[in-house]
C-alpha positions as CSV (number, residue, x, y, z in Angstrom):
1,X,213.7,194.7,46.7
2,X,215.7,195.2,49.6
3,X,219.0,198.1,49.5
4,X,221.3,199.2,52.1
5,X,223.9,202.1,51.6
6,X,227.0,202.6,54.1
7,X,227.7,205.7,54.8
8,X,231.3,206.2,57.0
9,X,234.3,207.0,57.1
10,X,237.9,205.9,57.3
11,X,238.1,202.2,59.0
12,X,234.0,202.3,58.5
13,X,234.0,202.1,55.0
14,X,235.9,198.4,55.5
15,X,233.7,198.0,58.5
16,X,230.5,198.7,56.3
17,X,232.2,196.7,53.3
18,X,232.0,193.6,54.9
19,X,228.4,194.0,56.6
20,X,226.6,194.7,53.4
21,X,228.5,191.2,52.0
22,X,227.2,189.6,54.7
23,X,223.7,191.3,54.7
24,X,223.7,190.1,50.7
25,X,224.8,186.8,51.8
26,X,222.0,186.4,54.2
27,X,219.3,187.9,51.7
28,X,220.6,185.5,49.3
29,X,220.5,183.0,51.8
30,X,217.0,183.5,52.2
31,X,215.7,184.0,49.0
32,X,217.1,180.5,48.2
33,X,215.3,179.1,51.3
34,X,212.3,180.6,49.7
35,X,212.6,179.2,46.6
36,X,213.0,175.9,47.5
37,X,210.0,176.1,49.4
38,X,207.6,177.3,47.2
39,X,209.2,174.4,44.4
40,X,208.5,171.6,47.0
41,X,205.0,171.5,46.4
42,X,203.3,172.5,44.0
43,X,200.2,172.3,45.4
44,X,200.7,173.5,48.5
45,X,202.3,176.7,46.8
46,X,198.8,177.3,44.9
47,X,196.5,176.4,48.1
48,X,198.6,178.7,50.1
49,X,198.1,181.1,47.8
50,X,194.8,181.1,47.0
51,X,194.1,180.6,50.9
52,X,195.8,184.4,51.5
53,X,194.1,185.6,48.3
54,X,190.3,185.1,50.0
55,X,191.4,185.4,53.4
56,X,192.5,188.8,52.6
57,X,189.5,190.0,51.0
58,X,187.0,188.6,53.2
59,X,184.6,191.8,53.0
60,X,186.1,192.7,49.6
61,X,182.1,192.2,47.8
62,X,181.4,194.8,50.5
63,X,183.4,197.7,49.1
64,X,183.3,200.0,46.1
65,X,186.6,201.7,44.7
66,X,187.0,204.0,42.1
67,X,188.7,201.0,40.4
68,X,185.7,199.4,40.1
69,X,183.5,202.0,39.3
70,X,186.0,202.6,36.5
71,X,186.1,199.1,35.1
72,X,182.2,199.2,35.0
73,X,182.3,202.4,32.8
74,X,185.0,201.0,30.4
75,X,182.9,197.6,30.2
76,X,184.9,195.3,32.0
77,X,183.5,194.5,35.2
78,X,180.0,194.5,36.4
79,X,178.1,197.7,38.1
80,X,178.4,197.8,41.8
81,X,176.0,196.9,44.1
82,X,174.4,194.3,41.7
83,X,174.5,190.5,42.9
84,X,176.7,189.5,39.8
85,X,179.7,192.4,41.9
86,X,179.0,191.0,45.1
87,X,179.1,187.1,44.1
88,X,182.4,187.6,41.7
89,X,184.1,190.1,45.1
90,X,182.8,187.6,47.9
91,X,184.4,184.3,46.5
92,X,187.0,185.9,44.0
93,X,188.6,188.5,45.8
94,X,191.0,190.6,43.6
95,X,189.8,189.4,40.3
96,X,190.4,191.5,37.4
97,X,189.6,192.4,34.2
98,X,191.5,190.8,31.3
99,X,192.7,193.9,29.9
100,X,194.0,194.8,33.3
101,X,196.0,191.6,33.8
102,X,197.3,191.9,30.3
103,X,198.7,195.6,30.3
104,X,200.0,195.1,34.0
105,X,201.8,191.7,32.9
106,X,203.1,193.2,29.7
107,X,204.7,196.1,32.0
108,X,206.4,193.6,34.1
109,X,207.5,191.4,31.2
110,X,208.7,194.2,29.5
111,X,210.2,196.2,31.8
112,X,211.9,194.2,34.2
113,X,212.4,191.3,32.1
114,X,213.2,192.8,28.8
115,X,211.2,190.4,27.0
116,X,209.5,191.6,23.6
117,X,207.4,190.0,20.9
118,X,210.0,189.4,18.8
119,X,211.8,187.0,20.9
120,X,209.0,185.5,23.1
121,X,206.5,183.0,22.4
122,X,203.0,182.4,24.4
123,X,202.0,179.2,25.4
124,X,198.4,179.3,26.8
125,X,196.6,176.5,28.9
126,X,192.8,177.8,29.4
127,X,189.7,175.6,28.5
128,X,188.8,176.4,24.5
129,X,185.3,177.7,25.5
130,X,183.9,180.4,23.0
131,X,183.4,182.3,26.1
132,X,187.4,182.5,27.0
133,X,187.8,183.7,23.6
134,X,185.9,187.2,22.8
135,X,187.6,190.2,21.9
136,X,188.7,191.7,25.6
137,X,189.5,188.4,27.0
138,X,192.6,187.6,28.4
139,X,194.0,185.0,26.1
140,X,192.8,187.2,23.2
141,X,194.4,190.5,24.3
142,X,197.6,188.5,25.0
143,X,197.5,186.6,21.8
144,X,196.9,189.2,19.7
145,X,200.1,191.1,21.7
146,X,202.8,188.7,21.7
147,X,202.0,187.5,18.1
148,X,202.3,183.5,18.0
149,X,200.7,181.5,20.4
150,X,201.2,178.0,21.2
151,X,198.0,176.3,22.5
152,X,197.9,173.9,25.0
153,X,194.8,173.4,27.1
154,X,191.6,171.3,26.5
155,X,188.6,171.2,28.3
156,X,189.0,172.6,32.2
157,X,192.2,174.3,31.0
158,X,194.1,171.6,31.9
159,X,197.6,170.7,30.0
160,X,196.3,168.0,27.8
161,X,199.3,168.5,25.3
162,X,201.3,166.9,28.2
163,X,205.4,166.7,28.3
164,X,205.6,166.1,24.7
165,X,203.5,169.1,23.5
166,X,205.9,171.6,25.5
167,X,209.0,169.8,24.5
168,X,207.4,170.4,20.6
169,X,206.6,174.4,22.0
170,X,209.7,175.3,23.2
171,X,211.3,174.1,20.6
172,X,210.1,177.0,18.2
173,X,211.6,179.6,20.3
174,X,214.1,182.0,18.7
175,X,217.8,181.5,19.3
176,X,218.1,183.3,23.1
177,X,214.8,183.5,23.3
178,X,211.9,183.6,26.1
179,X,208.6,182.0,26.8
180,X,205.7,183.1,28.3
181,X,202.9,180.0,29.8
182,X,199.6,181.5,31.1
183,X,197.4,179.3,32.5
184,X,193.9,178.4,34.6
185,X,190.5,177.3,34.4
186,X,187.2,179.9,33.9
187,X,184.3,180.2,35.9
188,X,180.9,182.2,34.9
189,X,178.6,184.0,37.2
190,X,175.3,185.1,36.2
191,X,173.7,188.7,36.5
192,X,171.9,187.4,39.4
193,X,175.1,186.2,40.8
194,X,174.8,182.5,41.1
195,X,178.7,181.5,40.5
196,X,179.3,178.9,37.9
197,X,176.6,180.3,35.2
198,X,176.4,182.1,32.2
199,X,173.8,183.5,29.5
200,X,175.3,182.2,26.0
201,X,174.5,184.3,23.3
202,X,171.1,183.4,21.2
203,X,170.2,181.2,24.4
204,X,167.0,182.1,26.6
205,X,168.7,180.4,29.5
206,X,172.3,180.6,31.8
207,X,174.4,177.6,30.7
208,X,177.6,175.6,33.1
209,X,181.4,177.4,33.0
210,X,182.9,175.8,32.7
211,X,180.9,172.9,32.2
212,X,183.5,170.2,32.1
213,X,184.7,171.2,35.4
214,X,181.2,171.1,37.0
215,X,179.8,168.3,34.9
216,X,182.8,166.3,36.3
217,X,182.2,167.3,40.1
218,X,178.6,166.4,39.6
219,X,179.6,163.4,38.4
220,X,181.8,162.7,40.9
221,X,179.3,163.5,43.5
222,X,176.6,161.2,42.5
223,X,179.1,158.5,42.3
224,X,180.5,158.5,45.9
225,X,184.3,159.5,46.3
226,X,185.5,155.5,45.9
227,X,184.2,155.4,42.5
228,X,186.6,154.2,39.7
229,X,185.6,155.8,36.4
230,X,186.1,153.5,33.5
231,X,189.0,155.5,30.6
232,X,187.1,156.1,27.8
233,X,189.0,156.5,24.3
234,X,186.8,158.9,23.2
235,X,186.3,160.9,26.3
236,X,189.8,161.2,28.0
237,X,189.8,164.7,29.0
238,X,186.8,164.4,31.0
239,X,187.7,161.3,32.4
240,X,191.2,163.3,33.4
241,X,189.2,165.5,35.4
242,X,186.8,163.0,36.9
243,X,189.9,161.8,38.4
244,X,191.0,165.0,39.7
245,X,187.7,166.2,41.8
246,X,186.5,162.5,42.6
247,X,189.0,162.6,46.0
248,X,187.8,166.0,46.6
249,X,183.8,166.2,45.8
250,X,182.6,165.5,49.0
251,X,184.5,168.2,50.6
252,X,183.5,170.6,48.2
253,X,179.7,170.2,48.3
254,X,180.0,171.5,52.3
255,X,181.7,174.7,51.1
256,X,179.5,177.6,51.2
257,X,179.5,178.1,47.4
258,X,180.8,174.9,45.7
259,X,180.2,176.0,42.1
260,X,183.3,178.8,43.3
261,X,185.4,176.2,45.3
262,X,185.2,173.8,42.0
263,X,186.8,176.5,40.2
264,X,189.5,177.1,42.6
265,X,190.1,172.8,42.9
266,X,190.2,173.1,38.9
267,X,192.9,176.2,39.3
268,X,195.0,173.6,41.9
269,X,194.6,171.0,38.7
270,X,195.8,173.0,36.3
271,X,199.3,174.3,38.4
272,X,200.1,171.3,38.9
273,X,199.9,169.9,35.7
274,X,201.4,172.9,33.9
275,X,204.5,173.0,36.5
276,X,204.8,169.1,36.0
277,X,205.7,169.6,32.0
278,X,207.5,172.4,31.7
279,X,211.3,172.9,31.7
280,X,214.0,174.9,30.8
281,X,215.7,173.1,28.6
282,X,214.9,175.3,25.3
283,X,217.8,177.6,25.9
284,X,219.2,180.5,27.4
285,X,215.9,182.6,27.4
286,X,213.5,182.7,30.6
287,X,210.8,181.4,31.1
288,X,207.3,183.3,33.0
């Protein structure tokens, strides 16, 4: 944050009274501006974002910090050097482990925002892979923190509980109290680094992550991008997401990975389906 302390004397003090008003005015002034930026589009807020993300870390796969040669001891994050670092640094720049995200988050949550177990609940939106879901993984660490969780993603980790599922979430919320909604789609990358892969446990062979997300962009690719995709009862989620990459498949298969750029497109769905159904009607509490 921004502070600025007057120091004078006599007629000053007024004199510096009346400029810090005005400097809190104008910092005010701004920080509305901003807002109503960033809540204009939603999708335009997460491209943006992501667009900084890998623009700043352009040669991140390129450098080793104690950070990551930490994480790799503990576990969490693959041994430097190897093509499974360099794939997950080149085309995710600043990904972390889930335990890292989790404790850094809960600080935040905690100590700026004084929420606390007892009067938060979680609402998650990640694809119900088994993968998503071992011991150290995010939604488990967080989970098994905050207590109840309220689960709202399906396949892709898109919002499939829609409007009315958040209206039912937020409705079991303490008296006062807060709710937390963490959200976003997965992606695998193989030891030998090929992004959008993974060795499943008893299988001789790397598997899709997440499947949906690429099955769906295959789908869409071999169809051609004017493609209409019949609804299917029995099939809606997929046929959701079918929706979502057929405008954008072509583009994607001239990216220079586009198993990586299909899990940054999923990461745009999700956002925007997530800030289209939630609200702040639960309360006095805050919402994160």
């Amino acid at each position: 944050g921004l502070s600025a302390t007057s120091a004078a004397i006599g007629s000053a003090v007024a004199l510096g009274a009346v400029a810090e008003r005005r400097r809190t005015a104008n910092r005010s002034s701004r920080v509305q501006k901003a807002q109503a930026t960033r809540l204009a589009a939603v999708g335009e807020e997460a491209k943006s974002f992501m667009d900084v993300l890998k623009s700043n870390g352009t040669d991140r796969h390129l450098k080793v910090t104690a950070q990551d040669k930490v994480f790799n001891w503990l576990g969490r994050a693959p041994q430097p050097g190897t093509a499974c670092f360099e794939a997950l640094h080149r085309h995710f720049p600043g990904a972390l482990p889930g335990a890292a995200v989790h404790l850094r988050s809960k600080a935040i949550l905690e100590e700026k925002l004084g929420m606390t177990p007892e009067d938060t609940l979680l609402g998650t939106s990640f694809c119900p892979d088994e993968i998503n879901n071992h011991e150290f993984d995010l939604p488990t660490l967080m989970r098994n923190y905050w207590g109840n969780v309220f689960p709202m993603g399906g396949i892709g980790g898109s919002p499939f509980v829609g409007e009315t599922g958040f209206k039912a979430f937020s409705s079991h919320v303490a008296e006062n109290g807060n709710i937390i909604v963490v959200f976003g789609p997965h992606v695998g990358i193989s030891e030998d680094g090929k992004v959008g892969e993974y060795l499943r446990a008893g299988q001789s062979g790397n598997s899709s992550a997440c499947g949906a997300v690429i099955g769906a962009y295959n789908a869409c690719l071999a169809a051609g991008e004017d493609t209409k995709f019949d609804s299917d009862v029995y099939d809606m989620q997929m046929d959701e997401i079918k929706q979502e990459f057929a405008k954008h498949a072509k583009d994607i298969s001239s990216t220079e990975n586009p198993m990586a750029t299909c899990a940054y497109q999923a990461f745009y769905m999700v956002a925007d389906r997530i800030r289209k159904i939630v609200n702040t009607q639960f309360g006095s509490g805050k919402l994160v």
